[in-house]
C-alpha positions in Angstrom: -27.3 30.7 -22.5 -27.8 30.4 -18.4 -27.4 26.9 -18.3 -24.1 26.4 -20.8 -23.0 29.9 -18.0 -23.9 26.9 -15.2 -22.0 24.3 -16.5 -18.9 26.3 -17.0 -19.0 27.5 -13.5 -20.1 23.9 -12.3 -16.8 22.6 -14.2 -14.9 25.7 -12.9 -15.3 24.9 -9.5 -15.1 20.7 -9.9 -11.1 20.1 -8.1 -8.8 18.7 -10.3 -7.3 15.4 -10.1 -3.8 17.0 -9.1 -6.1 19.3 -5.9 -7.5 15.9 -5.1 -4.4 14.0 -4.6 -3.3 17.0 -2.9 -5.7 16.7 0.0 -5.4 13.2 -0.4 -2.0 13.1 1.0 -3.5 15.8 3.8 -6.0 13.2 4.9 -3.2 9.7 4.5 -0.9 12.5 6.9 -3.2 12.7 9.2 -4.2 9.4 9.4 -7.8 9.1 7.9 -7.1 6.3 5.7 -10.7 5.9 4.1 -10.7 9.7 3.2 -7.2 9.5 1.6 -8.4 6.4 -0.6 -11.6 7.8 -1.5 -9.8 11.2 -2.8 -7.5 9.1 -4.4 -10.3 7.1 -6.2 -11.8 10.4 -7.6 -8.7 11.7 -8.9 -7.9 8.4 -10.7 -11.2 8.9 -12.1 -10.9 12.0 -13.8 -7.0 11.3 -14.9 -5.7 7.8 -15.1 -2.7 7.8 -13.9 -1.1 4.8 -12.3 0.5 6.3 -9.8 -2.8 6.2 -8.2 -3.3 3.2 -8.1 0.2 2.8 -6.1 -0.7 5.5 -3.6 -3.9 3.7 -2.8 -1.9 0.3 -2.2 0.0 2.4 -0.1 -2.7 3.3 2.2 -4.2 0.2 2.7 -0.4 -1.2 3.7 -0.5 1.8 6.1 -3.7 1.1 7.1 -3.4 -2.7 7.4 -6.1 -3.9 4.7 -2.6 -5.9 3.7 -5.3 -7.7 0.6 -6.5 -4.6 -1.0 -3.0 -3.2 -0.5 -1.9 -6.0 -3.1 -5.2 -6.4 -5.3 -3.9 -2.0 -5.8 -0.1 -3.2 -6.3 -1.5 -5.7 -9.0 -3.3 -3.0 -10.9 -0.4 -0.6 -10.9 2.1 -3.4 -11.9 -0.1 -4.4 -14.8 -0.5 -0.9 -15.9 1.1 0.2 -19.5 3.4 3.0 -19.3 4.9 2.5 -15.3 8.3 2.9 -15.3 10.6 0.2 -14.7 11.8 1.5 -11.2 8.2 2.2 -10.2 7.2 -1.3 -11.2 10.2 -2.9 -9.8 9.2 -1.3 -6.1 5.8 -2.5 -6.7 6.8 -6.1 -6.9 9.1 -5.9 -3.9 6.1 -4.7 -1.7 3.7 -7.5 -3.4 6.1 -10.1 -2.1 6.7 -9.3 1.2 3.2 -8.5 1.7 1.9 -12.2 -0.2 4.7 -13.4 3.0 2.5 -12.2 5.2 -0.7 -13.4 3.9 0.4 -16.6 3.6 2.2 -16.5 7.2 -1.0 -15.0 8.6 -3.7 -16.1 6.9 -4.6 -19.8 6.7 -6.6 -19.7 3.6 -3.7 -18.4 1.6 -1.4 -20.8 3.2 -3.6 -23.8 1.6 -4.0 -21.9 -1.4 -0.1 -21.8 -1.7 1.1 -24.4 -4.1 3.4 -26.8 -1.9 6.7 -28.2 -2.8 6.4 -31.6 -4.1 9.0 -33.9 -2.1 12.0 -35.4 -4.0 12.1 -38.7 -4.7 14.8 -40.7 -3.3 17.9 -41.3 -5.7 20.7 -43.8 -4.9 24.2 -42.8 -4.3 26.4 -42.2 -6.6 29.4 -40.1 -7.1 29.5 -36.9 -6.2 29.4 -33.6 -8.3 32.2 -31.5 -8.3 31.6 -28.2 -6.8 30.4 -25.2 -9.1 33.1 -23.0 -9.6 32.0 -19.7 -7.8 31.7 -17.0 -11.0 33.8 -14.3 -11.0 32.3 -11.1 -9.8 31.2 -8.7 -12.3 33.8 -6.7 -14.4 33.8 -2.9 -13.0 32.0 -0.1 -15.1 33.2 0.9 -18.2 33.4 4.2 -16.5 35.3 2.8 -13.8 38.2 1.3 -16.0 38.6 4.5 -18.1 39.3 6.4 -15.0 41.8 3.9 -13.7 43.1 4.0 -17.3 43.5 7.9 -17.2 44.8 8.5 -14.3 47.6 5.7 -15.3 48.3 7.1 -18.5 48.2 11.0 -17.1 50.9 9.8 -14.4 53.1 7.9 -16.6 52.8 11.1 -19.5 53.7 13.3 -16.3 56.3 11.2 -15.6 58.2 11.7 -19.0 57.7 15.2 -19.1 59.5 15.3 -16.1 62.5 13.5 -16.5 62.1 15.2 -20.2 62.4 18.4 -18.8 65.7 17.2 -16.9 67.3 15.9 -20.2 66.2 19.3 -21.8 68.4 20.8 -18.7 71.3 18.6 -19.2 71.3 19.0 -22.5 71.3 22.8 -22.5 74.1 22.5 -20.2 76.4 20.5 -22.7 75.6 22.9 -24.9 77.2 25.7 -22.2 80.2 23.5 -22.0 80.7 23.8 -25.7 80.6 26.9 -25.8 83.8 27.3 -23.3 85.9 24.8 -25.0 88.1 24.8 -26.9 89.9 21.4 -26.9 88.7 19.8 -30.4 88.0 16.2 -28.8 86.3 17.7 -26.0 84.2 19.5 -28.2 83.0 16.4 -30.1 82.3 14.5 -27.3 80.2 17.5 -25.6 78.3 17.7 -28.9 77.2 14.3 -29.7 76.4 13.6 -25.9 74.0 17.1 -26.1 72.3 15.7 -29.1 71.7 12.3 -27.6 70.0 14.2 -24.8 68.0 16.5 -27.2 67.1 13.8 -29.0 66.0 12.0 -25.7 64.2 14.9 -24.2 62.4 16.0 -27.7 61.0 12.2 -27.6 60.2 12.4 -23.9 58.5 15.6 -23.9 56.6 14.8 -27.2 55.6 11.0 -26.1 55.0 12.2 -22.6 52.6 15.2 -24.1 50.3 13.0 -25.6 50.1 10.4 -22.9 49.4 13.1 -20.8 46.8 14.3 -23.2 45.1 10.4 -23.6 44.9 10.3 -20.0 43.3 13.8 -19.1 40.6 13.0 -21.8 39.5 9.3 -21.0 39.9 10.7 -17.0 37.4 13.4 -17.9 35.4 10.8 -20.3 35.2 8.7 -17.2 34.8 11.2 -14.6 31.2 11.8 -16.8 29.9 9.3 -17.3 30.5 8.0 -13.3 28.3 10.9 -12.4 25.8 10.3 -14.8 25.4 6.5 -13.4 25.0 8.3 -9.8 22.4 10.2 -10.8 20.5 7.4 -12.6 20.9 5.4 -9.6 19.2 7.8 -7.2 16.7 8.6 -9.2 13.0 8.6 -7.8 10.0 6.7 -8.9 7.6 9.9 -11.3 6.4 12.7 -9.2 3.3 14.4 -9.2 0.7 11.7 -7.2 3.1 12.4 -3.5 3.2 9.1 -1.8 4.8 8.0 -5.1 8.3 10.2 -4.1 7.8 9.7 -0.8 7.6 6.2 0.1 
């Protein structure tokens, strides 16, 4: 009974991997590289998460050890489970840091497969210049904005001039009324329907343009942020260095 009371206060009081990484990045902040990479080790130990493995590539790039730095960024890359924008970081620092080994080292630089050279090849005529390909279209999001705000300026546009006709033609129908000449009348009457018929097909056409370009503004408005946000998004959180470098 003592001794399974013993091991639950022994595993009680064992730091977690989280507390480890924690005074992990206390250590790498104040500069004591070996103690930030051994706390590191210890929590990767007791939960394997790659971001460990990241944060200890990290530490040797801080520290200079530029080779263990990328034997670490190997590991993490190769890991299952690392996001895509994790990995993708990972692999930018592996290459500039293999630059350097190669620049720097002289063992790497013979290691480094060299460029065969190109044979000579005789003249002949010469190729006509790629045509430069045409720079990607804009987002979807992008065109349905431009789209909206066309189609909600145009639909604005006839409920305006709409809204005059409907004027005008209220004002033939004023006319009307204080005439009494029979031809007059006739001519004041089928103008004013011409112009209600105008304005009912403005206001209506207008209306729904209006409508169609409100909604694919708002559709696009949406989804624009949504891109933003993806775009600025962070590599996982929860190992510090990870969000923070």
């Amino acid at each position: 009974m003592s001794s399974a009371t013993g091991l639950n206060e022994q595993m009680a009081t064992q730091p977690s991997a989280a507390d480890l990484s924690a005074q992990a990045i206390e250590r790498f902040q104040a500069k004591d590289y070996d103690g930030a990479v051994r706390l590191f080790e210890e929590a990767y130990a007791i939960d394997k998460v790659p971001n460990y493995l990241f944060n200890i590539g990290r530490v040797y790039e801080e520290k200079g050890d530029i080779r263990a730095a990328v034997d670490y960024y190997q590991r993490f890359v190769k890991e299952p489970g690392v996001e895509i924008e994790a990995r993708d970081l990972a692999l930018q620092r592996l290459r500039v840091l293999k630059g350097i080994l190669q620049e720097t080292d002289p063992s790497e630089a013979k290691s480094a497969p060299s460029e065969p050279t190109p044979a000579p090849v005789a003249e002949g005529p010469k190729p006509e210049p790629t045509p430069v390909k045409p720079a990607a279209p804009d987002p979807k999001w992008r065109t349905m904005k431009l789209a909206g705000a066309g189609l909600l300026g145009v639909g604005g546009g006839a409920l305006v001039v709409g809204g005059i006709l409907g004027g005008l033609a209220l004002s033939k129908q004023s006319q009307l009324d204080a005439t009494h000449d029979f031809a007059a009348r006739q001519d004041l009457k089928q103008g004013g329907e011409r112009l209600a018929v105008a304005t009912d097909v403005l206001i209506i056409g207008g209306g729904a343009l209006a409508l169609t370009g409100v909604i694919l503004l708002a559709v696009g408005v949406s989804k624009g942020k949504s891109s933003a946000v993806a775009a600025r998004r962070v590599l996982p959180t929860g190992t510090g260095l990870v969000a923070r470098f």
